[in-house]
Backbone atoms as SQL, in Angstrom:
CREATE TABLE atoms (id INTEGER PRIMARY KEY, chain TEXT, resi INTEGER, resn TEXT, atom TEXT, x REAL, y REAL, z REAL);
INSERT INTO atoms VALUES
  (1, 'A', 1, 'UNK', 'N', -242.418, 35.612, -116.573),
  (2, 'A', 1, 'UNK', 'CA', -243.642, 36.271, -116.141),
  (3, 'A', 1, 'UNK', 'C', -244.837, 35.437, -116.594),
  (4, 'A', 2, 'UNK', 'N', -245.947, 35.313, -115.544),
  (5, 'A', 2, 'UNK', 'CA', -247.059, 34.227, -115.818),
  (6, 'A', 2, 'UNK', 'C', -247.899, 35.748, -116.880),
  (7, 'A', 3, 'UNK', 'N', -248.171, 34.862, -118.436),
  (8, 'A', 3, 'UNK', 'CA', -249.148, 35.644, -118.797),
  (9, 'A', 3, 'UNK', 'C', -250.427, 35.829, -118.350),
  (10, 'A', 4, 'UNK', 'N', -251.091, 34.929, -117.327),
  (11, 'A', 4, 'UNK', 'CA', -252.143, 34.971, -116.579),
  (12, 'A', 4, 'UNK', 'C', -252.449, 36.419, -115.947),
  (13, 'A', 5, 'UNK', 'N', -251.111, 36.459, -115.566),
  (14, 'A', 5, 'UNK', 'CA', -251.490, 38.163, -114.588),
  (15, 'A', 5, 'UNK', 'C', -250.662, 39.405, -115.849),
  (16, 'A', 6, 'UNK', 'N', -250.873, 39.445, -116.650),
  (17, 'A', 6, 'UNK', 'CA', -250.643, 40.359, -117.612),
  (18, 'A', 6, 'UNK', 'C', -251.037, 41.339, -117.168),
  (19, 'A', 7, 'UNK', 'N', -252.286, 41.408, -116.777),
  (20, 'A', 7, 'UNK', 'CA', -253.494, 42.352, -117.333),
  (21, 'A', 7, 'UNK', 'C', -252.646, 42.792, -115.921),
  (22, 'A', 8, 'UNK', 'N', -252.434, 42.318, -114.816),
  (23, 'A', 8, 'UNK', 'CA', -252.451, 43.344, -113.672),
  (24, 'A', 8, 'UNK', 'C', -251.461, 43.603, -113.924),
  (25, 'A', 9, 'UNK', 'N', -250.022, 43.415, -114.511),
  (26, 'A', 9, 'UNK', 'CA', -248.561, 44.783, -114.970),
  (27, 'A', 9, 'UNK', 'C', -249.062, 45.482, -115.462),
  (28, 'A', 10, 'UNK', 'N', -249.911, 45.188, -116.548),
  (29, 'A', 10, 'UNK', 'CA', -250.362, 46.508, -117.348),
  (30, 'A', 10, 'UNK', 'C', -251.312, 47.690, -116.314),
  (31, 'A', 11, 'UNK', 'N', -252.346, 47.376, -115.704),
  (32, 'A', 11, 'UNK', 'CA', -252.569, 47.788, -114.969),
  (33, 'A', 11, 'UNK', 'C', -251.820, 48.767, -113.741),
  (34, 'A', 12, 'UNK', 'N', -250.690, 47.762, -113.183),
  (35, 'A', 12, 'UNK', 'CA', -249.706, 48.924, -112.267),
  (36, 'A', 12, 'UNK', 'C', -249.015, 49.640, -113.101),
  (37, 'A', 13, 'UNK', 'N', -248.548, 49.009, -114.581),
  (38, 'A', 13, 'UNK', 'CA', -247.600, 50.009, -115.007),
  (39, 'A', 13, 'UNK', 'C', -248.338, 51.529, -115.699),
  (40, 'A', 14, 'UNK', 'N', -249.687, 51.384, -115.930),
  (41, 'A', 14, 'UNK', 'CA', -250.357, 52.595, -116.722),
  (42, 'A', 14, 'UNK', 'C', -250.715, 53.474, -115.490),
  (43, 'A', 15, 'UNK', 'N', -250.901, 52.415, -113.787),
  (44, 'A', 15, 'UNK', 'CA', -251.211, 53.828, -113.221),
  (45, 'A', 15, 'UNK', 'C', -250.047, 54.024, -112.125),
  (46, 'A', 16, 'UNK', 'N', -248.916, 53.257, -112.694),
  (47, 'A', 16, 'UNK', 'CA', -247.853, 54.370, -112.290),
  (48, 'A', 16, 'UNK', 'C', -247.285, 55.336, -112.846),
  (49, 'A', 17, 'UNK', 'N', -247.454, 55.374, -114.154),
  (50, 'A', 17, 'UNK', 'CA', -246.917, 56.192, -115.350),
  (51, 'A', 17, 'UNK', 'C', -247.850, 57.458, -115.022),
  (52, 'A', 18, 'UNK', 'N', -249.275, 57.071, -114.952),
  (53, 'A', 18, 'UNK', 'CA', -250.447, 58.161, -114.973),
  (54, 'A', 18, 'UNK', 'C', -249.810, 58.550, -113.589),
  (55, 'A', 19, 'UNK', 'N', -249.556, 58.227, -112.672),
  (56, 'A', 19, 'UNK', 'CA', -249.483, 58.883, -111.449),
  (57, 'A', 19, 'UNK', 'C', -248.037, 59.839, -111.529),
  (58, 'A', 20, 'UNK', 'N', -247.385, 59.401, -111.857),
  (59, 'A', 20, 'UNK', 'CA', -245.891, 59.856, -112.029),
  (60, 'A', 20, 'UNK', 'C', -246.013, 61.633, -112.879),
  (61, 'A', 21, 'UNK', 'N', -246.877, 61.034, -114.209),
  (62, 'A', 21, 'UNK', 'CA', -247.888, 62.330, -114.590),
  (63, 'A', 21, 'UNK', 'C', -247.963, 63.399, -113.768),
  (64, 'A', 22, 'UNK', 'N', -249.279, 62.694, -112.935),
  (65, 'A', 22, 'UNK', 'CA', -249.785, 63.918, -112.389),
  (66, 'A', 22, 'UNK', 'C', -248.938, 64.828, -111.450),
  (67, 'A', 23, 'UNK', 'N', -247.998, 63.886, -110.614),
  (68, 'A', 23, 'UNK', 'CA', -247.077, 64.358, -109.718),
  (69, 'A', 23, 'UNK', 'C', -245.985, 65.286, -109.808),
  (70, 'A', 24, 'UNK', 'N', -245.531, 64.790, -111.333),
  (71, 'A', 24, 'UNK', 'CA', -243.514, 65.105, -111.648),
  (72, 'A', 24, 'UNK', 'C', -244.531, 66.950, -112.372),
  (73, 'A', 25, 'UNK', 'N', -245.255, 66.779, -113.421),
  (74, 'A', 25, 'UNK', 'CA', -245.800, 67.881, -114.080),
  (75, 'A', 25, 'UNK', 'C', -246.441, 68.550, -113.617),
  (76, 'A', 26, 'UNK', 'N', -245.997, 70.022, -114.351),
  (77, 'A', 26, 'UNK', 'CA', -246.739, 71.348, -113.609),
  (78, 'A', 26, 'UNK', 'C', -247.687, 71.908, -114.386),
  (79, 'A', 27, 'UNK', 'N', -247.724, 71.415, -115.886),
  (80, 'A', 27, 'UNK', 'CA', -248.764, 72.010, -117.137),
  (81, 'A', 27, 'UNK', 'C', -250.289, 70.744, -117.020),
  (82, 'A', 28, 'UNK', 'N', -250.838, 71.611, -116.978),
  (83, 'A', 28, 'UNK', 'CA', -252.278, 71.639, -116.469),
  (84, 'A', 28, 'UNK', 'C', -252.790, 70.557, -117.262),
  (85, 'A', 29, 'UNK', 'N', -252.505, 70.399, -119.021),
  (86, 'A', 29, 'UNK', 'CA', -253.045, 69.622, -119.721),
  (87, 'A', 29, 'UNK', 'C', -252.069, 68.088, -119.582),
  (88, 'A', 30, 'UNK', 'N', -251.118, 67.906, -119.141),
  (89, 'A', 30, 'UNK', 'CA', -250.298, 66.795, -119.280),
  (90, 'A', 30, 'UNK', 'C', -250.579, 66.005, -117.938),
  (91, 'A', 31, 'UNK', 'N', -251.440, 67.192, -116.942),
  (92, 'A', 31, 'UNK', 'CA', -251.668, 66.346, -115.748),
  (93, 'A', 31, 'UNK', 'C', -252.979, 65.826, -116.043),
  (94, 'A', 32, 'UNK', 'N', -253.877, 66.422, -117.163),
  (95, 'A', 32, 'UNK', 'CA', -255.428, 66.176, -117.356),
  (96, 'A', 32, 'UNK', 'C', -254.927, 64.179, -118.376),
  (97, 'A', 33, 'UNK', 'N', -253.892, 64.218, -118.905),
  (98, 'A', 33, 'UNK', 'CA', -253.272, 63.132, -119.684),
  (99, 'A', 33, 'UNK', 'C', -253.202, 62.342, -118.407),
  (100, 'A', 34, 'UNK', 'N', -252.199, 62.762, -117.836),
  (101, 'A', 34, 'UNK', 'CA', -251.941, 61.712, -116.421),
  (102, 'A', 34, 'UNK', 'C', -253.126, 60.967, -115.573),
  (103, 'A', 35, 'UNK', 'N', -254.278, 61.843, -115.482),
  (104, 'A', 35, 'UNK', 'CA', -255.662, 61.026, -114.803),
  (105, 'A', 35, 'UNK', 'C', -256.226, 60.381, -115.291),
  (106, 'A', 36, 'UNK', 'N', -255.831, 60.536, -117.252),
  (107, 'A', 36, 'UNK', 'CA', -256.794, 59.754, -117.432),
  (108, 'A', 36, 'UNK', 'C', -256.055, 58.413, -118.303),
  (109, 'A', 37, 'UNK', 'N', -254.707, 58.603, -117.996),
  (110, 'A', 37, 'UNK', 'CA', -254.225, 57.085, -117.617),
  (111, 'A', 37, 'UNK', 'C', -254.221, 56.505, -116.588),
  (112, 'A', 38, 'UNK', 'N', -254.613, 57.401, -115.559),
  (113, 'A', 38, 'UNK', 'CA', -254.888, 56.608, -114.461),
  (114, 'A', 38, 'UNK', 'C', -255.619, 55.672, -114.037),
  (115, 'A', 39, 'UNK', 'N', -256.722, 56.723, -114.723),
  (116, 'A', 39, 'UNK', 'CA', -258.455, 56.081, -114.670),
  (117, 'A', 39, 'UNK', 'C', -258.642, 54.769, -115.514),
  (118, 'A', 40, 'UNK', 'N', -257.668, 54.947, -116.876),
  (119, 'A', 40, 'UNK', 'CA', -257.894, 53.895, -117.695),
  (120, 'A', 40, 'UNK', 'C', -256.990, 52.740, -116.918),
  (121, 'A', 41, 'UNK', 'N', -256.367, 52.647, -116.084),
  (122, 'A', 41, 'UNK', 'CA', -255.480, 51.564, -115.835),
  (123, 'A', 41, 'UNK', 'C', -256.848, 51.097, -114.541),
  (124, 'A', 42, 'UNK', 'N', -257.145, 52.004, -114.056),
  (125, 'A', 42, 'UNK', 'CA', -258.708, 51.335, -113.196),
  (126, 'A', 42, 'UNK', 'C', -259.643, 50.461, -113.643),
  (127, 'A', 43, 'UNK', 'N', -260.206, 50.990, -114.915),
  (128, 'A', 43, 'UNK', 'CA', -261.347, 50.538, -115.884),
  (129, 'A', 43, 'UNK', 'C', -260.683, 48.867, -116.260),
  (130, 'A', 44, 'UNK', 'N', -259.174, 49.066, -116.952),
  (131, 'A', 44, 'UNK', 'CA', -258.877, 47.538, -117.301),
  (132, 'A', 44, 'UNK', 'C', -258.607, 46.865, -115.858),
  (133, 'A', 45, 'UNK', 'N', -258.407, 46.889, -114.888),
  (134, 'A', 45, 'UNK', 'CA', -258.529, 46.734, -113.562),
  (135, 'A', 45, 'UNK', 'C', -259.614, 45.868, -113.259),
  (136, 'A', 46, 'UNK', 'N', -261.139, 46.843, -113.291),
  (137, 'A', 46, 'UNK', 'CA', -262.114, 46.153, -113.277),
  (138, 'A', 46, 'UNK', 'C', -262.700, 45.307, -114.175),
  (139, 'A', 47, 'UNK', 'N', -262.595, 45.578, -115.822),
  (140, 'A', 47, 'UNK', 'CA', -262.707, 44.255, -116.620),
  (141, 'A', 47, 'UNK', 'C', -261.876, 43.076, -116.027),
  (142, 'A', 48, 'UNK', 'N', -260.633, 43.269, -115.627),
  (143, 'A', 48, 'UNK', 'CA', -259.600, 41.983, -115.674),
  (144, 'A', 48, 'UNK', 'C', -260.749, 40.675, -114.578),
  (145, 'A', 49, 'UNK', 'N', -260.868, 41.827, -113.384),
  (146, 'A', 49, 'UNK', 'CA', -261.532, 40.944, -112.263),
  (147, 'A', 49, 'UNK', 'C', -262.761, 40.483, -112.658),
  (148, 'A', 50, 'UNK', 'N', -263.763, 41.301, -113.512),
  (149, 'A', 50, 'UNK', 'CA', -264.799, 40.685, -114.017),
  (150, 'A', 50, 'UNK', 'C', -264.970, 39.756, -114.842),
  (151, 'A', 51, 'UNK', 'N', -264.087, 39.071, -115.602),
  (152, 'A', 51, 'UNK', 'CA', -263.853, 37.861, -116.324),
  (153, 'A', 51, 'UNK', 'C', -263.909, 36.647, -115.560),
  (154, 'A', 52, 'UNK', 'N', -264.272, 35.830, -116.323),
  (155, 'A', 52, 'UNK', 'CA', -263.751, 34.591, -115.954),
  (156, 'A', 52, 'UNK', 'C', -263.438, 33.417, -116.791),
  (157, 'A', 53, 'UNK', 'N', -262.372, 32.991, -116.774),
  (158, 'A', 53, 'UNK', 'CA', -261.775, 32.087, -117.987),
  (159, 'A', 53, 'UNK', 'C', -263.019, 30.525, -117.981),
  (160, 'A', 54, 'UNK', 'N', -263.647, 30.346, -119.469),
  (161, 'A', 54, 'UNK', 'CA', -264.653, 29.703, -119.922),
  (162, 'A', 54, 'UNK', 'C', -265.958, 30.364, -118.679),
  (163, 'A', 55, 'UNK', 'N', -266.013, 31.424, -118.763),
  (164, 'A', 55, 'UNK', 'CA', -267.572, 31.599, -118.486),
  (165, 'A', 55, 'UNK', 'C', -268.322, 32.067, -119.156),
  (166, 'A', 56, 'UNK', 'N', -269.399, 32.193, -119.274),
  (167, 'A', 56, 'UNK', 'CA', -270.683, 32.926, -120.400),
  (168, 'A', 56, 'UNK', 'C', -271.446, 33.945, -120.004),
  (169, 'A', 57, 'UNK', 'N', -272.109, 34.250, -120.629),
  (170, 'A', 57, 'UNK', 'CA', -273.172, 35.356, -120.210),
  (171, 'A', 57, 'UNK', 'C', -274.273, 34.803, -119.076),
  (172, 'A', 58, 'UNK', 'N', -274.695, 35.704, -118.618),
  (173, 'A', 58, 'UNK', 'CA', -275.051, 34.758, -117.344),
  (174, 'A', 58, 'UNK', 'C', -276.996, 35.059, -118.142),
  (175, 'A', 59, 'UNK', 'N', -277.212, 33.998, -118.897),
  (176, 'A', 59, 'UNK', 'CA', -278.245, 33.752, -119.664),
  (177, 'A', 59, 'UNK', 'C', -278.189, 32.235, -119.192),
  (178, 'A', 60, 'UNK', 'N', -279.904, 31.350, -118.666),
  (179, 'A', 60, 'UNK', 'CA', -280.229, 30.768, -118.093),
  (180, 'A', 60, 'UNK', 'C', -279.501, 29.468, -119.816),
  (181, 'A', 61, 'UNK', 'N', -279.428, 28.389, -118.872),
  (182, 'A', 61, 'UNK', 'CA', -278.557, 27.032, -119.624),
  (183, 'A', 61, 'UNK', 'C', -278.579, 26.177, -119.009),
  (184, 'A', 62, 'UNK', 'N', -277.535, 25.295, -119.286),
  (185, 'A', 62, 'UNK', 'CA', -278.103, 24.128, -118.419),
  (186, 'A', 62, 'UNK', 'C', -277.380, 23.994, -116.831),
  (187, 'A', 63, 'UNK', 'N', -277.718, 23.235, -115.790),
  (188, 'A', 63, 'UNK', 'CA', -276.785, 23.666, -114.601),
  (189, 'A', 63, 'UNK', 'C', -275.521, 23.351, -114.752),
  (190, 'A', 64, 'UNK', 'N', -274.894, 24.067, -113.978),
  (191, 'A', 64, 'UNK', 'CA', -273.861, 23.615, -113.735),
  (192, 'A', 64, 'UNK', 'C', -272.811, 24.706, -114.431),
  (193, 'A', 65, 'UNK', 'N', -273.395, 25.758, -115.413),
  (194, 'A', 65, 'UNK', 'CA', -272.692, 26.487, -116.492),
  (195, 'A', 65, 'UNK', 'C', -271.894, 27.483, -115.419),
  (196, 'A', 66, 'UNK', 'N', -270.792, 27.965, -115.719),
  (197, 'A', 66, 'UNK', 'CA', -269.913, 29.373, -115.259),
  (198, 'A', 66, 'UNK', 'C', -270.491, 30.189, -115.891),
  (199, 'A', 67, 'UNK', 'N', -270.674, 30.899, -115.256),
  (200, 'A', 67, 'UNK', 'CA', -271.331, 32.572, -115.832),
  (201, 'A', 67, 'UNK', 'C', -270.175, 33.553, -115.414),
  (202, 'A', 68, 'UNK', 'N', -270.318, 34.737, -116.157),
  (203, 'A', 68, 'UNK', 'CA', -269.555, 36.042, -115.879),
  (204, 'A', 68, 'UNK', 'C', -270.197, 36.963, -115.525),
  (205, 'A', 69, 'UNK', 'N', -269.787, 37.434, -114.656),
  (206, 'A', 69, 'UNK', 'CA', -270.623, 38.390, -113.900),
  (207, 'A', 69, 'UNK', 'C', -270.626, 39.540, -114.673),
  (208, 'A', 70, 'UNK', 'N', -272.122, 40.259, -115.004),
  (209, 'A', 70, 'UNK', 'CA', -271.620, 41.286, -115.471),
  (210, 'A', 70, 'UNK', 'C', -271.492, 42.528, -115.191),
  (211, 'A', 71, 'UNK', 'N', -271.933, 42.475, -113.672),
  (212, 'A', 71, 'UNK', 'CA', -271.748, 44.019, -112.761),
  (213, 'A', 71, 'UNK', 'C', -270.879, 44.575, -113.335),
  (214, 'A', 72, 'UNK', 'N', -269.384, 43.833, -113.398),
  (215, 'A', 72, 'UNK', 'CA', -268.172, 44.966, -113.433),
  (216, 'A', 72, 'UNK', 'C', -268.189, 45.911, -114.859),
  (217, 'A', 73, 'UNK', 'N', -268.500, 45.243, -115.829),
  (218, 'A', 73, 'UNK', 'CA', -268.622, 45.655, -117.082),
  (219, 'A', 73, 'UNK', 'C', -269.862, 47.080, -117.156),
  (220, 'A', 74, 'UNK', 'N', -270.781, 46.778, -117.023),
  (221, 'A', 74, 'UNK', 'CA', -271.599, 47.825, -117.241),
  (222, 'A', 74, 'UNK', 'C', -271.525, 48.914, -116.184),
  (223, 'A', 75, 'UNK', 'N', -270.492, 48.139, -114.939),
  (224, 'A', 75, 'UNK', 'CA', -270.257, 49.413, -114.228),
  (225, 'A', 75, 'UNK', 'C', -269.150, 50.654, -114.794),
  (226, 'A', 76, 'UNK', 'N', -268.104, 49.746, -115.418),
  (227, 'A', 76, 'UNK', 'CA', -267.283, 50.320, -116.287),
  (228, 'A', 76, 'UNK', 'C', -267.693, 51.257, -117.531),
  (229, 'A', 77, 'UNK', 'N', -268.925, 50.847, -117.985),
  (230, 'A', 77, 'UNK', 'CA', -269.170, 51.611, -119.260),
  (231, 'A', 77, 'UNK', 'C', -269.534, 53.056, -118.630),
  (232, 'A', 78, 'UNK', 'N', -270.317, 52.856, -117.427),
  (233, 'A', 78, 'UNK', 'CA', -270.658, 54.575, -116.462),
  (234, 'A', 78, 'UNK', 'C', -269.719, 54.705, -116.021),
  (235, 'A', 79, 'UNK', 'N', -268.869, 54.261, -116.023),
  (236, 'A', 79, 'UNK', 'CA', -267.482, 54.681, -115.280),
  (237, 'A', 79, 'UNK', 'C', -266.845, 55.693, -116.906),
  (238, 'A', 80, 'UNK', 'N', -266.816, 55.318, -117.841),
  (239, 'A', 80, 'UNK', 'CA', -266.198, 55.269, -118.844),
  (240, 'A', 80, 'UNK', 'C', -266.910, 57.338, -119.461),
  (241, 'A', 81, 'UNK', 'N', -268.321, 56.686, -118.840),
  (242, 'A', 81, 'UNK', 'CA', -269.006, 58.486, -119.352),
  (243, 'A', 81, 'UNK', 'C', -268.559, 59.490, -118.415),
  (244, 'A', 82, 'UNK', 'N', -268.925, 58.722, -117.426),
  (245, 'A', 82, 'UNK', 'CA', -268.088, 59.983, -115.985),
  (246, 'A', 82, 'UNK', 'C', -267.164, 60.376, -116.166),
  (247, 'A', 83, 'UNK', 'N', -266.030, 59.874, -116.684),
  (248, 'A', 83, 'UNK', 'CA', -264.921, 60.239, -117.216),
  (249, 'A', 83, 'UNK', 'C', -264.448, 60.729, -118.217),
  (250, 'A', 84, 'UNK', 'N', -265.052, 60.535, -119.144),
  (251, 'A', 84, 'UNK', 'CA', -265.205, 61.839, -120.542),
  (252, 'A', 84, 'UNK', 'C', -265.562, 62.939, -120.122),
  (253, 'A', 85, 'UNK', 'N', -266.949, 62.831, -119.361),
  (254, 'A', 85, 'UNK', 'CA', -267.456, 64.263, -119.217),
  (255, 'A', 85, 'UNK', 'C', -266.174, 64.863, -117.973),
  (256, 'A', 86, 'UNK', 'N', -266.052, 64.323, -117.213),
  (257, 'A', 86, 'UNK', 'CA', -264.778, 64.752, -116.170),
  (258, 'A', 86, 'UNK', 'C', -263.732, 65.485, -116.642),
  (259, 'A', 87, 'UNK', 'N', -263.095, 64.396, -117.573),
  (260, 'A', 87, 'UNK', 'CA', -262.043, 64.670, -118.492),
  (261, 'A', 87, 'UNK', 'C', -262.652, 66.456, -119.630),
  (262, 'A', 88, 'UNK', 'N', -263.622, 66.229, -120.020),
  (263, 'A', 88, 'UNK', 'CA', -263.982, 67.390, -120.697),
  (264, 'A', 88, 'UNK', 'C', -264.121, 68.399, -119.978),
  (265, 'A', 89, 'UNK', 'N', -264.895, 68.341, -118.860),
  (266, 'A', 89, 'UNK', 'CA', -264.444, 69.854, -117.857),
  (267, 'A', 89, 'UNK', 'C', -263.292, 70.063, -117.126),
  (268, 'A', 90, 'UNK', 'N', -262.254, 69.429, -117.181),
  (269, 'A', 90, 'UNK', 'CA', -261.408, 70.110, -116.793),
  (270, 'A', 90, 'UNK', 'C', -260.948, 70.573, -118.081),
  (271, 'A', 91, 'UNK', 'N', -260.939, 70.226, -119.414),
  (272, 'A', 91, 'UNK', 'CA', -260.224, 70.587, -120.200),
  (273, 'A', 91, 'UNK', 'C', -261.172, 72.296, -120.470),
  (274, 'A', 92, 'UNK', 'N', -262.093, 71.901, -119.947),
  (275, 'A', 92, 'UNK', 'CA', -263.093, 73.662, -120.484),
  (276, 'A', 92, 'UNK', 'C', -262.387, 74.106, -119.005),
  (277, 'A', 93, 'UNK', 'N', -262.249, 74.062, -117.750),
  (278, 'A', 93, 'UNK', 'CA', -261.192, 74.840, -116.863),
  (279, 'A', 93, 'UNK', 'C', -260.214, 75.330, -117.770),
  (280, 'A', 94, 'UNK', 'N', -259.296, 74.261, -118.106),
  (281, 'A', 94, 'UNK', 'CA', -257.940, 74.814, -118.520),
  (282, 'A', 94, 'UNK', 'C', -258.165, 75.956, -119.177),
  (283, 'A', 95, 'UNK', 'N', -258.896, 75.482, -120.706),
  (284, 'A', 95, 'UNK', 'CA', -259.414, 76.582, -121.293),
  (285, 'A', 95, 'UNK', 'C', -259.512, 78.311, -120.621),
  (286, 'A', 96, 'UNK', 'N', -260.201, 78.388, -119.865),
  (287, 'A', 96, 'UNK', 'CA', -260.539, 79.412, -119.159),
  (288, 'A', 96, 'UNK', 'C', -259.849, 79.559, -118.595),
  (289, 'A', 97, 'UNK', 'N', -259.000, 79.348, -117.601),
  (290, 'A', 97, 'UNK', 'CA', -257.334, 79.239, -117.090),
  (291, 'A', 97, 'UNK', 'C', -256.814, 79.940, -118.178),
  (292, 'A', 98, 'UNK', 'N', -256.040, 79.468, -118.725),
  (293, 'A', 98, 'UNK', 'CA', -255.296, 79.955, -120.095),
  (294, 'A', 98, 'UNK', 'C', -255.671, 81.545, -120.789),
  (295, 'A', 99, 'UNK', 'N', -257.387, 81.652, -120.982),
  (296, 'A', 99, 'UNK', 'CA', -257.519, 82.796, -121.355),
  (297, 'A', 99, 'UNK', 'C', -257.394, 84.047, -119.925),
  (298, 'A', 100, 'UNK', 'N', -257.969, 83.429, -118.936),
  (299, 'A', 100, 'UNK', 'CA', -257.112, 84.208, -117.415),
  (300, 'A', 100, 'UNK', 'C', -256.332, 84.713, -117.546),
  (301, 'A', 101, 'UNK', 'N', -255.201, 83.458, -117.480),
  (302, 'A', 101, 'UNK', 'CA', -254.409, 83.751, -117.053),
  (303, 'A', 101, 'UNK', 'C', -252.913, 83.838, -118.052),
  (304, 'A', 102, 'UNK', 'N', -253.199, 83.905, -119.375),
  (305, 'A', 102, 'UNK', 'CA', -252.408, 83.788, -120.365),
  (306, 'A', 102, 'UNK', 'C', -250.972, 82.392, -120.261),
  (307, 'A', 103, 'UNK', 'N', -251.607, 81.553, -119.489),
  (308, 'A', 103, 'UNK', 'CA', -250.862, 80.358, -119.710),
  (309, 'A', 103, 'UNK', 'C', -251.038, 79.226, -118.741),
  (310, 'A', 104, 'UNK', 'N', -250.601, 77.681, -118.874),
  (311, 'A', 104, 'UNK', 'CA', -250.912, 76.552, -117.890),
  (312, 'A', 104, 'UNK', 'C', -250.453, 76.033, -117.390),
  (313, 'A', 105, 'UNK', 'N', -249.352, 76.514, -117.008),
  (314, 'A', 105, 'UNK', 'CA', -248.014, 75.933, -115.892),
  (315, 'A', 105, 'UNK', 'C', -248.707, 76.448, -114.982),
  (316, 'A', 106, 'UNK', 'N', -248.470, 75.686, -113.632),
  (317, 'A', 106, 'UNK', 'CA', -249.028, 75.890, -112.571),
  (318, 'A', 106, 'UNK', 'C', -248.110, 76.742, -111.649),
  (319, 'A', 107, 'UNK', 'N', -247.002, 77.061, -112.075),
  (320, 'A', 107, 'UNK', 'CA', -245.802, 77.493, -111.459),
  (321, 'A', 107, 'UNK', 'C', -246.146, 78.735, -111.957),
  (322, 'A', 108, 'UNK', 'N', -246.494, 79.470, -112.611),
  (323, 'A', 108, 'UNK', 'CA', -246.591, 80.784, -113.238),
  (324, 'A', 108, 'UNK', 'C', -248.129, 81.780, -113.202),
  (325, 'A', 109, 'UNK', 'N', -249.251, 80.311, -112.726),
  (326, 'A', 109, 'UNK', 'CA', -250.187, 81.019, -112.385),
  (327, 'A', 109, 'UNK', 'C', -250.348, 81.524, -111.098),
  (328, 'A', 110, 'UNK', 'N', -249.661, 80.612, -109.963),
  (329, 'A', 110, 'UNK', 'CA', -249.062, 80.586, -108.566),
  (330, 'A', 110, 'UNK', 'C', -248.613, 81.618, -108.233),
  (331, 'A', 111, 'UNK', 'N', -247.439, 82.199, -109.182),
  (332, 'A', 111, 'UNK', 'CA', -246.683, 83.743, -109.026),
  (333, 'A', 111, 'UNK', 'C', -247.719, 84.483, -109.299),
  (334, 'A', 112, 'UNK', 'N', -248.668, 84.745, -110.306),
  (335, 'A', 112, 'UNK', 'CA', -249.392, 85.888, -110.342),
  (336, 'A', 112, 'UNK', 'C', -250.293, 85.709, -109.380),
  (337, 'A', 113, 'UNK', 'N', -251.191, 84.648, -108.828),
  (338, 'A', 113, 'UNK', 'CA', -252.223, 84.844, -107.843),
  (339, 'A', 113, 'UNK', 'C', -251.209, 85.525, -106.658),
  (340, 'A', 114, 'UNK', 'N', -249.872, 85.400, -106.240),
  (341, 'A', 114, 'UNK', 'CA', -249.291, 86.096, -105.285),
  (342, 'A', 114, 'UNK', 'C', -249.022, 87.456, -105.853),
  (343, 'A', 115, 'UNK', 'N', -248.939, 88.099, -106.542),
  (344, 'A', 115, 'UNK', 'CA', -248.673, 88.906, -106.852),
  (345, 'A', 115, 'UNK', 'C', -249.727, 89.797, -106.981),
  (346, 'A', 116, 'UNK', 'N', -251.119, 89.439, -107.150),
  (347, 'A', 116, 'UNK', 'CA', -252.234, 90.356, -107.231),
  (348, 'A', 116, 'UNK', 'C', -252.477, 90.836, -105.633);
């Protein structure tokens, strides 16, 4: 395996795992786990592509210098809050779910919404 493309196994393998997550599981909090390995296998995703091997900050030098772009990065860091706060409201759902509905399998809240 070329260590060059590391970063992208790691990448498919965290958001197949995260996906596998969200899919195979029916408890509410293990799928809130699953997105946000998902998300994190995105984020190193977009660092990987935003690199560039010997480039610099793209601060004026002499010509000719490689610079790194730094869109991807600071897009990542708002990527990074969106996703806490994301990640935190669903976990205040669950919350409230749970006191509902006295539990977070999705299989058991399913039966009672049919049942009311």
């Amino acid at each position: 395996m070329n260590v060059g493309l590391l970063n992208y196994w790691v990448v498919i393998f965290l958001m197949m795992v995260g996906f596998y997550i969200v899919m195979s599981s029916r408890n509410l909090i293990k799928k809130m786990v699953g997105l946000s390995l998902f998300q994190t296998s995105v984020f190193i995703l977009y660092i990987t592509m935003g690199k560039i091997t010997g480039g610099t900050a793209p601060i004026l030098a002499q010509p000719g210098t490689i610079y790194s772009n730094p869109l991807p990065h600071v897009l990542i860091l708002t990527a990074i809050v969106v996703g806490v706060a994301t990640t935190a409201l669903g976990m205040g759902l669950i919350v409230r779910i749970k006191e509902s509905y006295g539990t977070i399998e999705e299989d058991d809240i399913q039966t009672m919404d049919r049942e009311q």
